[in-house]
C-alpha positions in Angstrom: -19.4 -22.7 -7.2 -19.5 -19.0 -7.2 -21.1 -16.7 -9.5 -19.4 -16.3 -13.1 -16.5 -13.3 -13.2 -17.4 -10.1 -14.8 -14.7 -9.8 -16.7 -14.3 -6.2 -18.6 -10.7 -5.9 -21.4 -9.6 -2.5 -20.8 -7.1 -2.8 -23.9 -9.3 -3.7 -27.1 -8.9 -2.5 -30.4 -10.9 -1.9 -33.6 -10.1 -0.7 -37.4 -13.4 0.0 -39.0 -12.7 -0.2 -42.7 -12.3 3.0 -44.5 -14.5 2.8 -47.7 -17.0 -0.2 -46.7 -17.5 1.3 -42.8 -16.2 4.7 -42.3 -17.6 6.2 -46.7 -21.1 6.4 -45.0 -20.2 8.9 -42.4 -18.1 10.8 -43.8 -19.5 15.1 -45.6 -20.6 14.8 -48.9 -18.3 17.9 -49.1 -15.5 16.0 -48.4 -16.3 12.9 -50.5 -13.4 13.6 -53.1 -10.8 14.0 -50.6 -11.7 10.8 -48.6 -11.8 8.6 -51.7 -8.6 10.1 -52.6 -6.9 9.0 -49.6 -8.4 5.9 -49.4 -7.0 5.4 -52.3 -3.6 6.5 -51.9 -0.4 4.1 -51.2 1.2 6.7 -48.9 -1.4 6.7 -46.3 -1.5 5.3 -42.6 -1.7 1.9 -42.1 -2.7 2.8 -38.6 -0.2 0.8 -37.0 3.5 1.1 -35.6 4.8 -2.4 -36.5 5.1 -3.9 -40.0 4.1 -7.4 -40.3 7.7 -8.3 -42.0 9.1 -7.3 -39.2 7.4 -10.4 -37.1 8.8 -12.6 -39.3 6.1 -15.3 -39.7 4.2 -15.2 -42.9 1.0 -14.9 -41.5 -0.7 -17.2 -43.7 1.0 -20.2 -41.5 -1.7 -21.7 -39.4 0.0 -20.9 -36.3 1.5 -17.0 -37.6 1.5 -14.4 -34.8 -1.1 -12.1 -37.6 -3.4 -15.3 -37.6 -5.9 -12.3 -35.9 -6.2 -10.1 -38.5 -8.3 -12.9 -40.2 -11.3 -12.5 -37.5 -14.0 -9.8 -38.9 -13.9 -8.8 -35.5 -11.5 -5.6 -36.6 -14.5 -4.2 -37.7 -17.8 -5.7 -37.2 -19.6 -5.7 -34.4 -21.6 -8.9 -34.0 -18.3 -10.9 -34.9 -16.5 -8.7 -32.0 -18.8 -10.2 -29.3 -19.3 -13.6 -30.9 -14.6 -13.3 -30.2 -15.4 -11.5 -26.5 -17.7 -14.2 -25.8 -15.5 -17.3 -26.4 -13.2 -15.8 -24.3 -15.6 -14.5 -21.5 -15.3 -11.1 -21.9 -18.1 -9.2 -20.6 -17.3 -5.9 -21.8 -14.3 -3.7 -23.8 -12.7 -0.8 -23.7 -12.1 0.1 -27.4 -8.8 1.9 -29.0 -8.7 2.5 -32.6 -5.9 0.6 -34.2 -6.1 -3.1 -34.6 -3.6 -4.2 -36.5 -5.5 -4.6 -39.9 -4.1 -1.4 -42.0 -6.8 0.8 -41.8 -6.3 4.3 -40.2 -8.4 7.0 -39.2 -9.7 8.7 -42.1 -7.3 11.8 -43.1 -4.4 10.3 -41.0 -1.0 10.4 -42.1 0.7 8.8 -39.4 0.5 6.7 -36.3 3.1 9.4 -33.8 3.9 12.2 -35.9 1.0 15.5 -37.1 -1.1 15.2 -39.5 -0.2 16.7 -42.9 -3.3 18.5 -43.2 -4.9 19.3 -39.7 -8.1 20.3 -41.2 -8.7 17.1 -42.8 -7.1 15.3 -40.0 -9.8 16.9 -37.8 -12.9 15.8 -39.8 -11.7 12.1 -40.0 -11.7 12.1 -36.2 -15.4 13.2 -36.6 -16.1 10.4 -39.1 -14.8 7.6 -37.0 -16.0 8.9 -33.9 -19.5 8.6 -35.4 -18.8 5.4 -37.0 -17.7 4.0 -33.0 -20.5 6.4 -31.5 -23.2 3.8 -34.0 -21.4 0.4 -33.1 -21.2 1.1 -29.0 -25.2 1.9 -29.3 -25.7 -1.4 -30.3 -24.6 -3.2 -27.2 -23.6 0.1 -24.5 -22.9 -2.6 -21.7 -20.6 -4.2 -23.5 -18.6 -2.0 -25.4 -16.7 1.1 -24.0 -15.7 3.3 -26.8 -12.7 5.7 -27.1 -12.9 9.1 -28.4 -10.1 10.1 -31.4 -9.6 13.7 -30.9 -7.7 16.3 -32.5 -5.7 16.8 -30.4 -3.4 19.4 -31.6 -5.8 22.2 -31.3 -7.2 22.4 -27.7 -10.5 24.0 -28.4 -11.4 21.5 -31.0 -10.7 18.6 -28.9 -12.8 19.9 -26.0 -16.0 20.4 -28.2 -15.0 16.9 -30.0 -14.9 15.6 -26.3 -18.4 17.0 -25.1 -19.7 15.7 -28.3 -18.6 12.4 -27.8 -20.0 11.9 -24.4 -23.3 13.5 -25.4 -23.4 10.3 -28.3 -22.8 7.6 -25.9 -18.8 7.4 -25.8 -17.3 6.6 -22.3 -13.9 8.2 -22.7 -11.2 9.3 -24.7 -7.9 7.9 -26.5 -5.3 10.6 -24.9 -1.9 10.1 -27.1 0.9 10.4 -24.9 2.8 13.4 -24.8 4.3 14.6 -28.7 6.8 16.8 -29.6 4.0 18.7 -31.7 1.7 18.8 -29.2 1.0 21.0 -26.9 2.6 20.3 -23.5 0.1 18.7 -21.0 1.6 20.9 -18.2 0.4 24.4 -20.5 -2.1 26.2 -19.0 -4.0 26.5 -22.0 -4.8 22.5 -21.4 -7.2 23.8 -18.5 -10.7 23.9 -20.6 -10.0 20.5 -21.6 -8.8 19.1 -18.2 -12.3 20.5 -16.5 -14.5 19.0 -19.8 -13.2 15.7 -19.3 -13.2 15.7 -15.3 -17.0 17.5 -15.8 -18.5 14.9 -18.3 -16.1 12.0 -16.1 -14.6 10.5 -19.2 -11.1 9.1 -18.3 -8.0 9.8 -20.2 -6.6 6.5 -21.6 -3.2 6.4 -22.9 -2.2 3.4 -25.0 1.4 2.9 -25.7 2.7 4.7 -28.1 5.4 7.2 -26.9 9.1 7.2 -27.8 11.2 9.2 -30.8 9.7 8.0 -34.1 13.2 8.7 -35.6 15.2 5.6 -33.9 12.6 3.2 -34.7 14.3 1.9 -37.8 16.2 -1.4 -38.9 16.1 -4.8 -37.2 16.3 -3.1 -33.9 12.3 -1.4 -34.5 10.1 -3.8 -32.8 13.1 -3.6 -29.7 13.1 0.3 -29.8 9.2 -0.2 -30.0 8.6 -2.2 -27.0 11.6 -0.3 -24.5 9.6 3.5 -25.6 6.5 2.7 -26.7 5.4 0.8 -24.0 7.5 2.2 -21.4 8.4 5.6 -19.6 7.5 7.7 -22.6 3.8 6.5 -22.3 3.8 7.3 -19.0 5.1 10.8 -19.1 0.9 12.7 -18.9 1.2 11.3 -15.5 4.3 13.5 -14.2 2.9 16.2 -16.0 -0.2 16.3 -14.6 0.6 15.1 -10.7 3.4 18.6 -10.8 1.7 20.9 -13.0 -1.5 20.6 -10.4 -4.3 19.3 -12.7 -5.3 16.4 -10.1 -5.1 18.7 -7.5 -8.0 21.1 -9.3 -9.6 18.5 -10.9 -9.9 15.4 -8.7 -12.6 13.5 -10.6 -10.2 13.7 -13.6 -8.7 10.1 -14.5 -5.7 8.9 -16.3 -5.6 5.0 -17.5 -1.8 4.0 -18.2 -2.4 1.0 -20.9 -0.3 -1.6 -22.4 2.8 -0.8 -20.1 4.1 -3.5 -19.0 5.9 -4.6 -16.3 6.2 -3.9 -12.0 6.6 -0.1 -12.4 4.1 1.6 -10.1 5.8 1.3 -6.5 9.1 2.8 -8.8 6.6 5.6 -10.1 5.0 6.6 -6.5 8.7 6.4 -4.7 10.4 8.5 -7.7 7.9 11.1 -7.5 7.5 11.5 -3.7 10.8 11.5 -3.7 10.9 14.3 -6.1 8.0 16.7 -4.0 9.7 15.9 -0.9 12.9 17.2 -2.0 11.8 20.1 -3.8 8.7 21.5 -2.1 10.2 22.8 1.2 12.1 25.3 -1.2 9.6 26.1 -3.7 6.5 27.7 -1.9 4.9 27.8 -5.5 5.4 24.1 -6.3 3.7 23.3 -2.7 0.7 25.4 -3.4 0.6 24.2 -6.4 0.9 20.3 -5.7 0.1 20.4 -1.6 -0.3 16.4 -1.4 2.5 14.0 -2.1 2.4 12.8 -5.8 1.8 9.3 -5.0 -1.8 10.1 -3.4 -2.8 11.9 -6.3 -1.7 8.2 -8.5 -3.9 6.2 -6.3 -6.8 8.2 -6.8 -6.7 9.7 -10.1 -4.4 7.3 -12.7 -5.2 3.4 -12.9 -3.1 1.0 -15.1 -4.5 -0.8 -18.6 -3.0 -4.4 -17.6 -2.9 -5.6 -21.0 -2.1 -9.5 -20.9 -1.3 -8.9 -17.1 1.2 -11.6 -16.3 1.5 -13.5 -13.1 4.3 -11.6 -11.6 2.3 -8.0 -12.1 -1.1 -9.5 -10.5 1.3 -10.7 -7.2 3.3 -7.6 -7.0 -0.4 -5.6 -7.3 -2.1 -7.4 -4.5 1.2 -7.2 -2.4 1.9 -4.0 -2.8 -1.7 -2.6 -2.2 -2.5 -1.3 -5.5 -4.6 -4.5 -7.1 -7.6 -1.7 -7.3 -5.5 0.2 -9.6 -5.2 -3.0 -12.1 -8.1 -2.9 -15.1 -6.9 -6.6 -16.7 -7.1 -6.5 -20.2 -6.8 -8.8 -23.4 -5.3 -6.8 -26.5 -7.8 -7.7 -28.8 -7.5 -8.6 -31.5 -3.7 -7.5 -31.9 -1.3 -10.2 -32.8 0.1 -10.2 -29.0 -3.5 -10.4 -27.4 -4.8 -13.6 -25.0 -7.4 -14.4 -28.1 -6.0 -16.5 -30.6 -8.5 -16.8 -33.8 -8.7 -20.6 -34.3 -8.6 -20.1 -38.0 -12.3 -20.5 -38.6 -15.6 -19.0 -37.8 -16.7 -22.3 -36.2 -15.4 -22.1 -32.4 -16.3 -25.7 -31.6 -13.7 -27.7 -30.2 -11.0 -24.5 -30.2 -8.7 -23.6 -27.5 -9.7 -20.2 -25.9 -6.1 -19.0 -25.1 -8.0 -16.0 -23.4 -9.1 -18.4 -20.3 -6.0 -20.1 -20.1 -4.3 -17.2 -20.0 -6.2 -16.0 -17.1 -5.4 -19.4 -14.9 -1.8 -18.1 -15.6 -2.3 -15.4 -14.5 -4.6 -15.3 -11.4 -4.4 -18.6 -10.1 -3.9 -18.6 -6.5 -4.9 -15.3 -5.1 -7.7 -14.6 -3.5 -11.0 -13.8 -4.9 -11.3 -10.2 -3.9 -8.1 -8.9 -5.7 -9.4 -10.8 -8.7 -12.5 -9.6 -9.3 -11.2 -6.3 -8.8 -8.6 -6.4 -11.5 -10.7 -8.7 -14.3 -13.7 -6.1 -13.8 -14.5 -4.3 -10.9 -12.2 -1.1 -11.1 -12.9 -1.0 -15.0 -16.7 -1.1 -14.5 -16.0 2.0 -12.3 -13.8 3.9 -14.2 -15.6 3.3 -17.4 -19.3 4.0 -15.8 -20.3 0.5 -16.4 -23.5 -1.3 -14.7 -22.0 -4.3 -12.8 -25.3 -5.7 -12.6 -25.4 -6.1 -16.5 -22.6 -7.3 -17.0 -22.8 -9.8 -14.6 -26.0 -11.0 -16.5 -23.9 -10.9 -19.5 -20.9 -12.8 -17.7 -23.4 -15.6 -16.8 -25.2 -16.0 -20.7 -21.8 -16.1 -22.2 -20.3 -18.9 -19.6 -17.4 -16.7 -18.3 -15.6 -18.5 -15.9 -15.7 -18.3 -12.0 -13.1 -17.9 -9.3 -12.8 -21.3 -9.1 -12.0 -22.0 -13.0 -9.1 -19.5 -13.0 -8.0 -20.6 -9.6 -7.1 -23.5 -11.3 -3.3 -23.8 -12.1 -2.1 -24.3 -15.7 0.9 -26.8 -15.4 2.3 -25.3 -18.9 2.3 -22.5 -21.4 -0.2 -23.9 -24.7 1.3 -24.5 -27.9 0.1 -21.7 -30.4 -0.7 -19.1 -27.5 0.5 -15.9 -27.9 4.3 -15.6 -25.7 3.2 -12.0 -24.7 -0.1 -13.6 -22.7 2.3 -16.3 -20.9 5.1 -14.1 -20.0 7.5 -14.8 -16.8 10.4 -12.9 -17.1 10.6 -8.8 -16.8 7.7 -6.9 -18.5 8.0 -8.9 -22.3 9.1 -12.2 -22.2 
């Protein structure tokens, strides 16, 4: 039997609750204002998707939003009692977990903030709210930076601040109308900050126009945009606009994105440089290396609830080292299910059948690459801790997830079992 996997999510959420967690950090200047907003109905609810539009009470035993009853979305100890039944070693944490609570001062989930000021100092309250929960277990729990990032300056000095408190990267929105293009110059400070203090750029879905996403057709529009080639677009920018080229420790992480679209991504892109270079002396200074070697060193992919057909076409294809596996937790779509009581005994960890699904059949190497290995890299994790971790908390071997699962479990969630194009 081989040694447990050290398995690390690279797509986890958390929603810290905005007057019992996130009061305590926030300026006594600025006490009136927060409880204010906390208190008002037209706030965030830090998510895209309505509940209603699901369409499963949640309150059902088997509802899709049976997660938001875990106290996982915000406390810590309850977090790694969930990572542990499913044998997660460590997490890579996004805010936003599907429980209505927003960053403090936010107004909405795509679009600027109403007040930027404000907007600004709720970053800095969560941020130190995240910065205290990471420091109580740093080998297990990879936080994400919020920045403001509609003001360059302040997002570098919110960035160097972060990684001075413990933080191992930063949640990098993709590209908005009313933000600064990530192909400006004036992006450069930042770029060479994050590259400098090596905290990777992780984009969660979360693109697309926020004006179609309307009607029955939202959670559609949603998944085609949000999780597709709008969230995806930093990567274009930055491979032609020659910020890997100057900053080659600087890393991108493409997350919740599903589907086989990185051999389309490299082949559009050379394709691109090779027929626009020979006549554009700048654009060859500029980007002298052909875009797709710049993806395989610099940009990595968030594979949230990786299905079986994106692990094959990875190890295939020769990109598996580019694959950071991940679970969703604890959104509605993620590989943990909460069994509907605090008492695990006897539940079904979706979250390990999932991974049979998934990875049953290749060979070890690819494997451990994709549940841990590349993450632990990226995210500056000790391997040797976590694999101490891994082997406390039971997380299975090569040999447990090499085992095939014959069917898809009743109550899992679809989006973990998928077998046919990126969502279903």
């Amino acid at each position: 039997m081989s040694d447990p996997l050290v398995i690390v999510s690279a797509d986890c959420h958390i929603g810290p609750r905005l007057v019992e967690d996130l009061r305590a950090f926030c300026p006594s200047r600025l006490l009136t204002d927060f409880d204010a907003y906390a208190a008002s109905g037209c706030r965030s609810r830090g998510r895209y998707v309505e509940e209603d539009a699901v369409g499963t009470p949640r309150k059902e035993s088997m509802s899709p939003w049976r997660n938001r009853a875990t106290a996982g979305h915000h406390d810590p100890v309850a977090r790694r009692r969930d990572l542990d039944f499913e044998g997660v070693a460590a997490e890579v944490i996004f805010h936003g977990s599907q429980n209505d609570e927003p960053v403090p001062f936010q107004t909405s989930m795509l679009g600027p903030p109403d007040d930027a000021d404000l907007a600004c100092e709720g970053v800095r309250i969560y941020n130190r709210w995240l910065a205290a929960v990471c420091s109580d277990a740093p080998d297990r729990h990879v936080g994400l930076a919020q920045l403001p990032i509609w003001d360059v300056d302040a997002s570098v000095e919110e960035l160097r601040w972060a990684h001075a408190a413990g933080l191992k990267g930063v949640n990098f929105p993709a590209p908005r109308p009313w933000v600064r293009a990530y192909n400006d110059r004036a992006w450069e400070p930042f770029w060479a900050a994050a590259a400098d203090t090596r905290m990777p750029l992780s984009t969660h879905s979360g693109g697309g126009e926020v004006g179609v996403q309307a009607g029955p057709e939202l959670v559609a529009l949603v998944s085609i945009e949000s999780g597709g080639w709008f969230s995806r677009r930093a990567a274009h920018l930055l491979v032609f606009a020659g910020v890997f080229e100057r900053h080659p420790d600087l890393k991108l992480v493409l997350t919740e994105q599903p589907g086989i679209w990185w051999p389309g991504l490299c082949n559009e892109l050379d394709s691109v440089h090779i027929s626009m270079t020979p006549s554009n002396d700048a654009l060859r200074a500029q980007v002298p290396r052909r875009p797709s070697e710049y993806l395989h060193r610099n940009v990595y992919i968030g594979g949230s609830f990786l299905s079986r057909a994106e692990a094959a076409a990875a190890v295939e294809g020769g990109y598996a080292d580019r694959i950071m596996w991940g679970s969703d937790y604890p959104h509605m779509e993620s590989t943990f299910q909460y069994p509907g009581t605090d008492d695990f005994t006897g539940a079904t960890s979706y979250g390990r059948l999932a991974l049979r699904f998934t990875f049953a059949g290749l060979e070890e190497g690819p494997v451990r690459t994709m549940l841990g290995e590349t993450a632990a890299a990226v995210y500056g994790l000790d391997l040797g801790a976590l694999a101490r971790v891994a082997a406390a908390i039971g997380a299975p071997t090569y040999e447990d997830v090499s085992e095939p699962l014959e069917a898809v479990p009743a109550g899992a969630s679809a989006f973990a079992f998928r077998t046919f194009g990126p969502w279903a």
